[in-house]
N, C-alpha and C positions, 0 to 999 in steps of 0.2 A: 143451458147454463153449464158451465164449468166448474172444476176446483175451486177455490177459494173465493169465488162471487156470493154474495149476499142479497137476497131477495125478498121485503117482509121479515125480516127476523127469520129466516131461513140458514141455518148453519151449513155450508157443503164442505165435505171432507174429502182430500187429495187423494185417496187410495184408490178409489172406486170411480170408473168415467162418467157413472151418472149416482149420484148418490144426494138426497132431502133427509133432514132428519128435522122434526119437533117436538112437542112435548106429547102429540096423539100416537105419530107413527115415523117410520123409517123407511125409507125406501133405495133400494140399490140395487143395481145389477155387479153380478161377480164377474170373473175375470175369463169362465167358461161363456158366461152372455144368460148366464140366469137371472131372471128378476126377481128379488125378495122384498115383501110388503110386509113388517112385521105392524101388526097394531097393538099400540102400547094403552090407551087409555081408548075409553069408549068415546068412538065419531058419528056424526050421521052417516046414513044410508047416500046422498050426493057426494061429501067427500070421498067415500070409498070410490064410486065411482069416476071421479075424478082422477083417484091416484091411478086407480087401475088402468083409465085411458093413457093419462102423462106416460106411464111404465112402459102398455104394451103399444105406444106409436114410438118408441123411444126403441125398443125392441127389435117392430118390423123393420129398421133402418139395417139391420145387419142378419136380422134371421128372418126367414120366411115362415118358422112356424114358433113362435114366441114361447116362451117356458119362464110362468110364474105360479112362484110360490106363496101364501099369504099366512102368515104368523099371526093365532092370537092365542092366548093364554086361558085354561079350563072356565075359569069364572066370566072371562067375555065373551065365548063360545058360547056358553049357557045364556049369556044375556044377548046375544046377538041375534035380532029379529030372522025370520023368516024369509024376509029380503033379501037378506047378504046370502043365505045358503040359494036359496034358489037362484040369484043371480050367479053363484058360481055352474049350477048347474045348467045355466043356461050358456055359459061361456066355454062349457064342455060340450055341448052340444053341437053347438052353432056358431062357432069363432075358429080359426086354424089357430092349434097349437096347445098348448098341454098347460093346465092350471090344477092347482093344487090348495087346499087349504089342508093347515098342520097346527095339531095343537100339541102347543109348549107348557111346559112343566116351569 
């Protein structure tokens, strides 16, 4: 998808060449080719993985080693199962390219 297309009540914003935003999470690549997943309200454990796939097959189209970042906030850190930490550290392990989870104030 592009700019200004609409999908599901999907909002997409001109700035950014890939960019979803909803009322759970956001997601965009910057203008260096970085990917950012901020999550705004608590999702399950399949949409995460969801976004994560959309992002980083969106990603290997222009980089060979993908670089995403994932935003959540202290209180959804804390409520965030076990799953989501362990799946990032399995995507450090065993996936090319550099992920990161960052927690926001």
């Amino acid at each position: 998808m592009r700019s200004g297309e609409r999908e599901n009540g999907i909002t997409m914003e001109s700035q950014a060449p890939f960019f979803k935003k909803t009322p759970y999470y956001r997601i965009m690549i910057d203008s260096e080719g970085t990917g950012h997943i901020r999550i705004i309200r608590r999702v399950n454990f399949r949409t995460v993985l969801v976004i994560f796939r959309d992002l980083y097959l969106e990603l290997k189209k222009s980089a060979e080693k993908p670089h995403i970042i994932v935003y959540v906030s202290p209180s959804l850190s804390s409520e965030m199962s076990e799953n989501m930490k362990d799946f990032l550290d399995f995507t450090v392990a065993c996936m090319e390219g550099r992920f990161e989870l960052a927690i926001i104030e």
